[in-house]
ROGU-547951 format. One record per residue: x, y, z of N, C-alpha, C in turn; residue in one letter. Coordinates in pm, whole numbers, padded with zeros to 5 digits, always signed. Example, Ala and Ser with C-alpha at 12.3 -4.5 7.8 and 13.67 -1.06 7.14 Angstrom:
+01319-00569+00780+01230-00450+00780+01320-00330+00780a+01285-00225+00708+01367-00106+00714+01290+00003+00787s
//
This chain:
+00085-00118+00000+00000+00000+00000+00089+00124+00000x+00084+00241-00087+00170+00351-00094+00121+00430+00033x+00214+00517+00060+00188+00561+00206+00219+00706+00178x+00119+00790+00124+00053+00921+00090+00050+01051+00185x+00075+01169+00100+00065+01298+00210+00041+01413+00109x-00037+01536+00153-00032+01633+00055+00090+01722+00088x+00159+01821+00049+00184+01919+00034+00291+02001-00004x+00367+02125+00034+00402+02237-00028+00554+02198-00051x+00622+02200-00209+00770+02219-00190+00827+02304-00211x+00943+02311-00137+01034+02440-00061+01114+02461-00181x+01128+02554-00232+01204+02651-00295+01370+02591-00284x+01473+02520-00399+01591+02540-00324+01676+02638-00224x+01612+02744-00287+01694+02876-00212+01675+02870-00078x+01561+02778-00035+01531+02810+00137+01593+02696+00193x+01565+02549+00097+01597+02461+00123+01737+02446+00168x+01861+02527+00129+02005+02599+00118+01944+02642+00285x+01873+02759+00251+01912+02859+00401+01913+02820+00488x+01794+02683+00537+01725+02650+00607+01868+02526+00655x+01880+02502+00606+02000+02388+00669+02099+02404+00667x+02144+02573+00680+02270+02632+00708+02227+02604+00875x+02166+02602+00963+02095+02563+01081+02170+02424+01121x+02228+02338+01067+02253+02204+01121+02382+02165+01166x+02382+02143+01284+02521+02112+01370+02502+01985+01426x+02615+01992+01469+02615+01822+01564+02578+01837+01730x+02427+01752+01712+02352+01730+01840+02366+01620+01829x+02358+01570+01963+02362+01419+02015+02207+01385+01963x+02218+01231+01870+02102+01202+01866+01983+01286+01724x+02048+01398+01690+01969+01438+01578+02005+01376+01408x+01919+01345+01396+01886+01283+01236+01810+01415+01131x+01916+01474+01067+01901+01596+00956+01808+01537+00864x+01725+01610+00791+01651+01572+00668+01802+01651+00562x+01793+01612+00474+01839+01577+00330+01747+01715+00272x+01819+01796+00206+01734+01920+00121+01616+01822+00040x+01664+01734-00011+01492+01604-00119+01405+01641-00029x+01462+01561+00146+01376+01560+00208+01259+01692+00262x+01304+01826+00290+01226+01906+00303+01087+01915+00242x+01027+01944+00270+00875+02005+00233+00787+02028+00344x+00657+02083+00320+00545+02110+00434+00452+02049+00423x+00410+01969+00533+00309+01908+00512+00170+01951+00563x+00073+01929+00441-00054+01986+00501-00133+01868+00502x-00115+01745+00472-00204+01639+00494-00144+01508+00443x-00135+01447+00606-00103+01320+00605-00203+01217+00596x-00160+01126+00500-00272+00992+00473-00245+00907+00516x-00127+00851+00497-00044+00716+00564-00087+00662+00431x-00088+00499+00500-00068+00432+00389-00202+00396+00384x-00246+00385+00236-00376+00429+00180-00399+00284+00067x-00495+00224+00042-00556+00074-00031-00545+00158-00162x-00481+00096-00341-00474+00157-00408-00542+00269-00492x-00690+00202-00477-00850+00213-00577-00844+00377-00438x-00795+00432-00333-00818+00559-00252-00735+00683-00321x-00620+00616-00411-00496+00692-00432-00577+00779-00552x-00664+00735-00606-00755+00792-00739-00827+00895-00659x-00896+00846-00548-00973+00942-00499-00927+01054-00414x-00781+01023-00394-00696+01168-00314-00695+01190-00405x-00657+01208-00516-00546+01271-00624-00734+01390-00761x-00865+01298-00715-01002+01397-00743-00979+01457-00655x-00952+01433-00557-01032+01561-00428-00925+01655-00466x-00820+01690-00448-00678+01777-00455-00725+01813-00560x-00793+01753-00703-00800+01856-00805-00895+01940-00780x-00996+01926-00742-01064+02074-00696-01096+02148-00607x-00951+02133-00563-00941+02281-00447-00855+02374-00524x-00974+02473-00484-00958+02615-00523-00912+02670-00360x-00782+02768-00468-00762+02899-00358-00662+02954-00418x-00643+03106-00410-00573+03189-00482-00410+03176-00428x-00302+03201-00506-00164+03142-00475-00149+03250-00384x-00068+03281-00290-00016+03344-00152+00128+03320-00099x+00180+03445-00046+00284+03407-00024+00318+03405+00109x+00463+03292+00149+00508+03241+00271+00619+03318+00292x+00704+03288+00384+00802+03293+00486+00882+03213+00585x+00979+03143+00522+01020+03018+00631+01127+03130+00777x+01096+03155+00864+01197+03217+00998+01183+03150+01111x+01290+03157+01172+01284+03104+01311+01295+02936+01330x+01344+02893+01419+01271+02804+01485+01216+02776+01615x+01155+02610+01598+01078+02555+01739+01135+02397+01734x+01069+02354+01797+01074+02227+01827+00949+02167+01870x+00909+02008+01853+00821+01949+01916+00872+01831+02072x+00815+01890+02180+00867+01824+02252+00956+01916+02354x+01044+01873+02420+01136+02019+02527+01210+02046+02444x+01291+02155+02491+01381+02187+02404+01543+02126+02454x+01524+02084+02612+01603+02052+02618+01608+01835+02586x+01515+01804+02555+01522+01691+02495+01398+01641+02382x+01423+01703+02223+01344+01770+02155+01277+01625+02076x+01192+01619+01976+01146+01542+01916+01170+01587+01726x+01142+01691+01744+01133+01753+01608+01244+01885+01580x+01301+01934+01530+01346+02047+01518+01295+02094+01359x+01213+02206+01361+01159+02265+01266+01175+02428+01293x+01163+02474+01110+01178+02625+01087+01049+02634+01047x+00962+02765+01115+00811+02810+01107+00795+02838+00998x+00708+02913+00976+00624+02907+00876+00509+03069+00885x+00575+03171+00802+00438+03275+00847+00411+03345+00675x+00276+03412+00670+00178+03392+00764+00126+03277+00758x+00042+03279+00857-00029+03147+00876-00160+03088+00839x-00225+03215+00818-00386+03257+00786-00437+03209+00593x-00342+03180+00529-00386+03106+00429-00363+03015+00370x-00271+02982+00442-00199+02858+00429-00260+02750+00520x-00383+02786+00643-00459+02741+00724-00570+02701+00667x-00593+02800+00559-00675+02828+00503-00711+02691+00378x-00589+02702+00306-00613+02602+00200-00564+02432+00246x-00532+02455+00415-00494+02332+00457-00641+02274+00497x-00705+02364+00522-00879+02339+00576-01004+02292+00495x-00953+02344+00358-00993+02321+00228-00960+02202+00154x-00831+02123+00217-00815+02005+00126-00849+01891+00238x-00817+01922+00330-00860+01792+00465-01019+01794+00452x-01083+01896+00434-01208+01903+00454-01285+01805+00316x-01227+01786+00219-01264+01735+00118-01223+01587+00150x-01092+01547+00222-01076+01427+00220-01141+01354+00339x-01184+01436+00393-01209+01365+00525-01376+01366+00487x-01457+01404+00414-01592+01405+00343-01604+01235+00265x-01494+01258+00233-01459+01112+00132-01401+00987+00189x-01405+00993+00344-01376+00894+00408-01184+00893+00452x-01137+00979+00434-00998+00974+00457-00989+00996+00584x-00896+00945+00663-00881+00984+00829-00720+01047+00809x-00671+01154+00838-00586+01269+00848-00494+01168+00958x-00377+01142+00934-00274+01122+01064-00199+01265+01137x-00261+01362+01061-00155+01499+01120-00344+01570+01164x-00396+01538+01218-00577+01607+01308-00483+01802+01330x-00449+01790+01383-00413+01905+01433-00281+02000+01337x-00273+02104+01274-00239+02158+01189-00102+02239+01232x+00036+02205+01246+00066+02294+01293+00170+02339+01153x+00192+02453+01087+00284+02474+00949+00425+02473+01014x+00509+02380+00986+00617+02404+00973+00711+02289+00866x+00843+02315+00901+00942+02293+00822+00992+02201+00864x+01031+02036+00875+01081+01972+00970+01255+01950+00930x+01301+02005+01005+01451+02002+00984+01546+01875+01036x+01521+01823+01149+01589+01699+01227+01460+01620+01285x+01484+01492+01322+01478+01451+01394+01527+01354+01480x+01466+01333+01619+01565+01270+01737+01551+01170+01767x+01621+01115+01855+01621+01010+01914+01601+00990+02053x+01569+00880+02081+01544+00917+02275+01671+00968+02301x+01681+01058+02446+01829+01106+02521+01902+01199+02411x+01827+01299+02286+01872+01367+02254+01931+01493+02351x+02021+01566+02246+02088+01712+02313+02008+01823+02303x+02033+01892+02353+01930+02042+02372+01942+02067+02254x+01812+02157+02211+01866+02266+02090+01782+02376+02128x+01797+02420+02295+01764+02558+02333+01862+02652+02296x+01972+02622+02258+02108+02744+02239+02078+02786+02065x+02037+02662+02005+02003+02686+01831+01871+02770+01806x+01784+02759+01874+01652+02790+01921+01686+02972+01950x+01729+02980+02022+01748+03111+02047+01846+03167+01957x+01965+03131+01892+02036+03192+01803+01976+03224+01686x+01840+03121+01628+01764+03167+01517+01634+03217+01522x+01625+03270+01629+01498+03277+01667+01466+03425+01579x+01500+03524+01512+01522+03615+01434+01516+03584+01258x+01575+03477+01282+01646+03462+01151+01532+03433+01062x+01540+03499+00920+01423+03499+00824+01535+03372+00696x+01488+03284+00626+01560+03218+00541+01494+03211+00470x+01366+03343+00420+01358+03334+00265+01202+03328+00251x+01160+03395+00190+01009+03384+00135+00995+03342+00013x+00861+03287-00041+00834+03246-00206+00678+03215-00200x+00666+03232-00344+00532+03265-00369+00442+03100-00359x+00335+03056-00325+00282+02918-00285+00186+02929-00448x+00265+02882-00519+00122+02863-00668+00091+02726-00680x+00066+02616-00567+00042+02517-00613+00075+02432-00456x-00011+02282-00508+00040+02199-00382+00056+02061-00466x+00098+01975-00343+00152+01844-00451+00106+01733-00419x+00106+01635-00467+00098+01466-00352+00217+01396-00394x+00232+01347-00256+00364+01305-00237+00365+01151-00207x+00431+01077-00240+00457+00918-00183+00576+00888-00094x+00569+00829-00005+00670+00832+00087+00706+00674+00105x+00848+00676+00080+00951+00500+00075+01030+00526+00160x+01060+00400+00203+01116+00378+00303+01307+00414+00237x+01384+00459+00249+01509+00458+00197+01656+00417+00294x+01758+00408+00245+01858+00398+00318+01903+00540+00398x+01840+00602+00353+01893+00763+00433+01775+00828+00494x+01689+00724+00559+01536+00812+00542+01427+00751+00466x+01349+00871+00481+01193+00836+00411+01277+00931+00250x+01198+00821+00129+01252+00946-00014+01106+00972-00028x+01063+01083-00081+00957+01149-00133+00962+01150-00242x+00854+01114-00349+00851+01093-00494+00711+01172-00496x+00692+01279-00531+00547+01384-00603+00470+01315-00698x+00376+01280-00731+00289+01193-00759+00202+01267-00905x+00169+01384-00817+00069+01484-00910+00112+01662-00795x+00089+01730-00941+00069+01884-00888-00056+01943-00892x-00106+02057-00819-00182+02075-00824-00171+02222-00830x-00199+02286-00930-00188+02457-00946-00267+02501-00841x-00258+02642-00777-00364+02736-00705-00416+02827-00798x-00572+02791-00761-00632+02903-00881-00756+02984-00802x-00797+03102-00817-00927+03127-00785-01034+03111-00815x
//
């Protein structure tokens, strides 16, 4: 069963900025620039005859293209023993917007969402149990802007298992239109 997700890919230029950010923490596992993107809707792994019916619903969502901002980071989890290390995501208000618009269609059609709760970001590392702080990285970028670009489109993505990670292979695009 392919194991499915919608959403946004990152610009090289940010993809560059964004992992000028990566040092050696105990325990952190970097994403790979491939690896970057944002996710606005996780499927998991999905029975084939469903992959037709994500890939209708995504074609008709409408919403006008808008632009982002990757700055800063957070983390999921403490900071002094983190789960996630991610760069935000602003604004947030339409990008909420067209994340509300495509879950809302799949979840009409019987899809159950593994990401329920929406939060936009960038996932940069992740950890392992008995990771190292990244309150000192946290606060050194907490300023830092790595780049805006315009959102004209979203994608579906397939996710494999790889030797370096999960690889992401884009499936279908989907333009933003009004």
């Amino acid at each position: 069963m392919p194991r499915l997700f919608f959403g946004l890919e990152i610009p090289e230029s940010i993809k560059t900025s964004v992992l000028t950010v990566k040092t050696d923490i105990k325990g952190a596992r970097w994403q790979s620039e491939a690896q970057l993107h944002l996710t606005l809707a996780f499927l998991g792994e999905v029975e084939s005859e469903q992959v037709t019916l994500a890939r209708n619903n995504a074609r008709k969502v409408t919403h006008p293209p808008f632009e982002l901002e990757a700055s800063g980071l957070g983390c999921f989890g403490q900071e002094e023993s983190p789960k996630i290390l991610w760069a935000g995501i602003s604004p947030e208000a339409e990008l909420r917007e067209l994340q509300h618009i495509l879950a809302q269609r799949l979840i009409t059609d019987g899809f159950t969402l593994q990401n329920p709760s929406f939060k936009p970001h960038i996932t940069l590392s992740r950890f392992r149990a008995g990771a190292g702080s990244v309150a000192g990285l946290i606060e050194h970028y907490q300023r830092t802007r790595f780049g805006s670009w315009s959102v004209q489109g979203f994608a579906l993505f397939e996710s494999s298992p790889g030797q370096s990670g999960s690889v992401y292979t884009v499936l279908e695009r989907y333009p933003l239109t009004t």
